[in-house]
Steps between C-alpha positions, in 0.01 A plus 500: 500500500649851407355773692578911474509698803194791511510847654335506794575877667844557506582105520491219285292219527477135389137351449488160591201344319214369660553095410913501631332696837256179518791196429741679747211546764523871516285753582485869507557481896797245489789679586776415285908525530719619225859411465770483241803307408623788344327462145201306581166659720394175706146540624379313755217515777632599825554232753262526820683508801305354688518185259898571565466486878329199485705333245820634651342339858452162378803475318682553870330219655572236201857634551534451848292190477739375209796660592728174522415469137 
């Protein structure tokens, strides 16, 4: 898919069509994280932290259940 950025005030910004917002499970309230390898935009909905805390918790116990392993 080739896309052109639009105006949009003083900005520019990329339209992401309704059917890629739909296979990736995005909506207009998803907050989303934008980073870069230094020639590539990667764009990718933001992790919740509370999904963090809890993986980040269970991962601790397995460890220091496993930790001999």
């Amino acid at each position: 898919m080739i896309k052109k950025l639009v105006a949009h005030g003083n900005s520019a910004a990329l339209v992401l069509d309704k059917p890629l917002l739909e296979i990736l499970k995005i909506t207009m309230d998803t907050p989303l994280e934008i980073t870069t390898d230094g020639r590539n935009l990667i764009i990718s909905p933001a992790d919740n932290p509370q999904r963090e805390k809890k993986i980040k918790k269970a991962l601790t116990k397995i460890n220091k259940i496993h930790k001999k392993v």
